[in-house]
N, C-alpha and C positions, 0 to 999 in steps of 0.2 A: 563435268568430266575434265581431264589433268589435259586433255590438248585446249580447252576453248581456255582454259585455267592462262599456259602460257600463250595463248593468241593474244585475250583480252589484255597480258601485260604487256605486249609489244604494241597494242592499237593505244593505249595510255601514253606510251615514248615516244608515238609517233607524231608527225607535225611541227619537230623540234629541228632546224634544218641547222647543219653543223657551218656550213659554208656555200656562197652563191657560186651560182655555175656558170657564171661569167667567165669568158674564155678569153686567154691575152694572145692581144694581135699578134701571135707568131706566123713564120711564113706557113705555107701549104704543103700536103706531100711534096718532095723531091725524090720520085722513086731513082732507083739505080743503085752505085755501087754507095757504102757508105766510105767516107774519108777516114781512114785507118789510123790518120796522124793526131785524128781529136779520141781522143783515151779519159773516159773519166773511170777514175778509180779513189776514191775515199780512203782506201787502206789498200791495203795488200791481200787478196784472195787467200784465204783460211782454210784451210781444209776439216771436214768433219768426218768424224769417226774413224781418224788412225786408228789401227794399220788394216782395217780393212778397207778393200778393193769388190769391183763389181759391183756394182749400186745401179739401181734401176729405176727409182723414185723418191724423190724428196716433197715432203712439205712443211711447209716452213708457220710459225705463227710466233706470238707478242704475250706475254702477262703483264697488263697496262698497272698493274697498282706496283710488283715489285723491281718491273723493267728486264726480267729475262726471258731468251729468245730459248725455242725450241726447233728443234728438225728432228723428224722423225723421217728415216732413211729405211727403203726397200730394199733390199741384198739377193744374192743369187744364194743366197743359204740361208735368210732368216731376215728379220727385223728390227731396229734398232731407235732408243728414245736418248737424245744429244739434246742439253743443257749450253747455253751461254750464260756465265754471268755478268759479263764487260763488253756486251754491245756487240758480240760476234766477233773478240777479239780470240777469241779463244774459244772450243766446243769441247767438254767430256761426255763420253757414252756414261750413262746409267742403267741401261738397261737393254737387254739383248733377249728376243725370242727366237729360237734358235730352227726355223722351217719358215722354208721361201712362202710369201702371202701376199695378197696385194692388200694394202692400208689406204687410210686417210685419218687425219691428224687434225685438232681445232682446240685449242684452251676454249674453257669455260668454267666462270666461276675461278677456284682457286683450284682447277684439274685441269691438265693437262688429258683429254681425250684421245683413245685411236679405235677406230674401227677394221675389224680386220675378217679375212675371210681363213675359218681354220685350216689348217692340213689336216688335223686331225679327223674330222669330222667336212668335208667337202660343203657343204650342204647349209652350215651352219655361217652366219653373220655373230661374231664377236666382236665387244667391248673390253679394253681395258683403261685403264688410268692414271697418273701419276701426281705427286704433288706439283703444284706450280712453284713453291718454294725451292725446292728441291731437285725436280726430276725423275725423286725416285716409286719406283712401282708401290703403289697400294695392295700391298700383300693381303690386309680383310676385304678388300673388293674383288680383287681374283681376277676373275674376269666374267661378262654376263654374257649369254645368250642373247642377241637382241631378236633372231627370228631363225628357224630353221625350215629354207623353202624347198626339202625335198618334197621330188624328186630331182628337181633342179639344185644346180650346187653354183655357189657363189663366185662370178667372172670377173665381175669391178665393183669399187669399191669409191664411197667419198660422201664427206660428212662438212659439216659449217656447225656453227652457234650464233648466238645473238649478242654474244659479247662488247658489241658496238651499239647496243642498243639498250635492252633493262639486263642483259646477262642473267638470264634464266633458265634455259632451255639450249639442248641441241640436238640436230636433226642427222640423222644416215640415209645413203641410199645405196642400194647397190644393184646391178643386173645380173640375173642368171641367165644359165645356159638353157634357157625356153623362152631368152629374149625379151622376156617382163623385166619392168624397172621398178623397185619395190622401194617403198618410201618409210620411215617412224622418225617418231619425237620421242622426247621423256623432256621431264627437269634435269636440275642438274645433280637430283639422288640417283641418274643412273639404272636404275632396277627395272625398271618398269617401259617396257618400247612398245608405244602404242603404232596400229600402222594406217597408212594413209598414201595407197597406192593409185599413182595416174594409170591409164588406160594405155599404157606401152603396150603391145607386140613387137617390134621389130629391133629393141635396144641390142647393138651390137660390142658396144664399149666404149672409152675414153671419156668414161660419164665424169660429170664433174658439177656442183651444185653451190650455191650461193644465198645468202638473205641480203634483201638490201638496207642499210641498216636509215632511220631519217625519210621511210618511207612516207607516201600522202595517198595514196590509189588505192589503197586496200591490199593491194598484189606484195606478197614478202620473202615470196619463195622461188628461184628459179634452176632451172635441171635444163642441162645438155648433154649431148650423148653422139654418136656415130650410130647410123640405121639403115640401112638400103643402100650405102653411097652419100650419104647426106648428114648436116650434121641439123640435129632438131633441136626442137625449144622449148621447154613445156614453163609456166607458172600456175602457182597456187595462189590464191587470194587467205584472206585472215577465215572467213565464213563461205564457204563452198567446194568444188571439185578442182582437181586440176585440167586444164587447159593447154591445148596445144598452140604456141602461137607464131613457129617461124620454124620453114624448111628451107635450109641455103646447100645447094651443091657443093661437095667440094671433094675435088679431085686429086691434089696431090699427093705426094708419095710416100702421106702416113695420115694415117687418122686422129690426128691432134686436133684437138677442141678444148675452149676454154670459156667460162662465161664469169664476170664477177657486175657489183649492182652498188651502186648510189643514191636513196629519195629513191625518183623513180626511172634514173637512166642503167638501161640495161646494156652490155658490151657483150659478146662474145664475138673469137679470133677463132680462124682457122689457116690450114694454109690450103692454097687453091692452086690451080695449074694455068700460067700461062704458057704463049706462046715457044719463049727459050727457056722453061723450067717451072721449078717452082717457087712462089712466093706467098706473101702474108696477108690476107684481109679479114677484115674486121666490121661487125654489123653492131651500130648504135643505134637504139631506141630510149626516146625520152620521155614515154609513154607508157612507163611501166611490162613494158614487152609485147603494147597490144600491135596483135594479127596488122600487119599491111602498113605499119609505121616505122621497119628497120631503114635505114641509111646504110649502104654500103660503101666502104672506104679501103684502098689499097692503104698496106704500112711499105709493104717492101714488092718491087716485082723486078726480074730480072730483064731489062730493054731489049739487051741484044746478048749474043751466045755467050759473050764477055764477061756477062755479069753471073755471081755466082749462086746458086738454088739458095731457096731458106728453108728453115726449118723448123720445128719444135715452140711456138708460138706458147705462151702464155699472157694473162693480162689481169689487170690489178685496176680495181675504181674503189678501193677503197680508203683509201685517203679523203682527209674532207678538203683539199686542195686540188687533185687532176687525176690525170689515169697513165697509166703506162703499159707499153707493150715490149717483150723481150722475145728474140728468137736468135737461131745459130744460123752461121752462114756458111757452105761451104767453100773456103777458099783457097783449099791446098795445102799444103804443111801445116798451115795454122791456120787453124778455121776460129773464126770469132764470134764471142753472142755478143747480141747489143741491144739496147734498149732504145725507146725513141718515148719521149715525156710531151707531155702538154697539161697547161693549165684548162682547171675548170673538168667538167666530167661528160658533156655533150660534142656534139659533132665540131668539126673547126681543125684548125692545122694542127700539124706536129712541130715539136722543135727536131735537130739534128739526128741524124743517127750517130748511136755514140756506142763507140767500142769499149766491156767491163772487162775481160778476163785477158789475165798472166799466161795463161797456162793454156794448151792446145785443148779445143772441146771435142767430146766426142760426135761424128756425126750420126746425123738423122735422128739427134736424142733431143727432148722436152726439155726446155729451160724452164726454172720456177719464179716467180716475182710476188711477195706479199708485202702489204705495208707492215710496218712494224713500227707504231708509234707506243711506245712503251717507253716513261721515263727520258734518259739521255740517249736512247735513240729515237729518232724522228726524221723515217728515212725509209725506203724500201730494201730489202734485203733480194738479194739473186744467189739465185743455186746454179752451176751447171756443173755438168756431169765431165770429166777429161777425155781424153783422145786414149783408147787403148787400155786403161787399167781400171777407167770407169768410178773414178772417186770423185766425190761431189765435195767444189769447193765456194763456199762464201762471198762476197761482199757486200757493200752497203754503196747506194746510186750518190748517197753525201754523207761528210763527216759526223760521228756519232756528239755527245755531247766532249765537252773541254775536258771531262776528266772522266765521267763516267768508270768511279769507282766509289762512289757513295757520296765523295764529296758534297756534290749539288746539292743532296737529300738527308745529309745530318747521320748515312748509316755507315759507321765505320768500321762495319765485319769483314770488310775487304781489303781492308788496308793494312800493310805492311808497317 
């Protein structure tokens, strides 16, 4: 059968560890306010998909063989597939579906992926695709049907690939409005979605899913979501059912959840309420995600009434170097997202909190954070959304490469 097909190539690649998880002596959380005057910024915050405004979700990803970066952005009127080809020096739209939907976005192979939930059809889970050369839509692909679960119609939305592993395969999930969380794979012909559904009832939203690529446990697959008040944890192994394996409360003032994976350390951030507001924690497992082995870690918490709420958490362990988390702070006029870095991808300190954006963020909205080692960049890329007009803009946590314009690479289609 086409799923044991791509399991059996991912259990071949497996065992191949990219980088040790040796974590450098940096100091420990320092929760509280972060110092405003450490600014790192690589370039100058970019903006994607002039001139539209209202944006509501970004995700972001890498084509490792030709070095361009993708964002596929959510709109209050439709959907859109954004090209870089200088590192996130610059972004052009390619493609525009013109009705509000929630997406998720993932290159695989030489496609550029998005999964989307129709207008037209409520009910139905769509696929479409684009070149990775290019950007632009595959007009003989169309688009595919990957499952239609009425009588329920499709709420959220989010997909990964293997890309970081033998790039073969990629996977969907999304929950409907009868609170099931529906799972498929295919290759990378696309056509064909086979399904492979965990035992959800109570999936509420903010689902978001991950492969870990350098896996050793068997475990390759992991889904979080919002459910009852809680954010939960399911994994799948290469040969078996899915597994429920971590319920963490979390109380603050949005149901943001995030999980991404390494080998076999698993992260996922929420944000939780303390006592003066809200703040950031985060549950590491270096166990493959098994049951009763999370570590819980504050990123950010507000001490005293002083300190300002956080927000919109994302996190990234995909890098074969560390992990990172990003979120928004509310701090008045100019509210700031920041990131906070550490080496290695298991439990251990943070380095600083450090301030990324030019520009005022919108509050109470999701930051995005992917690594994005492609070529002359080799760096993680940040989305957040602005204060008020809601445009999603760019940068990079370090400089791209020296020239990053083919130079490096002998391609001279880009030069002048």
């Amino acid at each position: 059968m086409k799923p044991t097909r791509i399991l059996l190539a991912i259990a071949m690649a497996a065992g191949t560890s990219m980088a040790s998880n040796a974590v450098d002596p940096i100091s420990e959380v320092v929760p509280g306010r972060p110092d405003s005057s450490e600014v790192a910024r690589a370039h100058q915050d970019v903006r994607i998909g002039a001139p539209r405004t209202v944006a509501q979700s970004v995700d972001l990803d890498s084509h490792r063989s030709t070095g361009n970066l993708f964002a596929a952005v959510a709109w209050s009127d439709g959907w859109s597939m954004n090209i870089s080809t200088d590192g996130g020096a610059s972004w052009q739209e390619t493609y525009f579906y013109p009705s509000a939907s929630d997406i998720s976005m993932k290159v695989g192979g030489d496609f550029v992926w998005v999964a989307y939930a129709s207008s037209a059809v409520p009910s139905a889970l769509r696929m479409r695709r684009f070149s990775a050369d290019t950007g632009a839509s595959d007009t003989v692909y169309n688009y595919q049907t990957i499952e239609n679960i009425h009588p329920a119609t499709v709420v959220d939305v989010a997909m990964t690939s293997n890309a970081d592993d033998v790039d073969s395969g990629i996977y969907i999930a999304c929950i409907g409005s009868d609170n099931a969380a529906y799972f498929f794979w295919d290759n990378l012909d696309g056509t064909s979605f086979d399904p492979y559904h965990p035992a959800v009832t109570d999936a509420e939203g903010d689902l978001d899913i991950t492969i870990n690529p350098d896996f050793g446990s068997g475990y390759f697959m992991f889904m979080s979501f919002q459910g009852s008040g809680f954010a939960r944890v399911w994994r799948l192994p290469l040969f078996g059912a899915w597994e429920h394996t971590s319920t963490t409360l979390t109380n603050g003032d949005n149901p943001f959840t995030a999980i991404s994976a390494f080998e076999d350390t698993v992260v996922t951030v929420v944000e939780a309420d303390f006592t003066h507001g809200n703040g950031i924690r985060q549950f590491v497992n270096t166990n493959a995600g098994a049951a009763g082995d999370w570590a819980g870690e504050t990123v950010f918490y507000p001490y005293d009434a002083t300190i300002p709420d956080a927000a919109g958490p994302d996190v990234s362990v995909r890098s074969p170097y560390g992990s990172i988390v990003t979120f928004q702070l509310e701090e008045g006029a100019f509210d700031g997202v920041y990131y906070r870095y550490r080496s290695g991808h298991g439990p251990g300190g943070f380095g600083a909190h450090v301030l990324i954006n030019e520009i005022d963020a919108a509050s109470q909205e999701q930051t995005t954070v992917e690594w994005l080692g492609a070529r002359c960049v080799s760096s993680y890329g940040i989305v957040y959304l602005s204060g008020g007009d809601f445009i999603p803009y760019f940068d990079l946590m370090s400089p791209r490469g020296f020239f990053c314009d083919g130079f490096e690479t002998a391609d001279t289609s880009g030069w002048d």
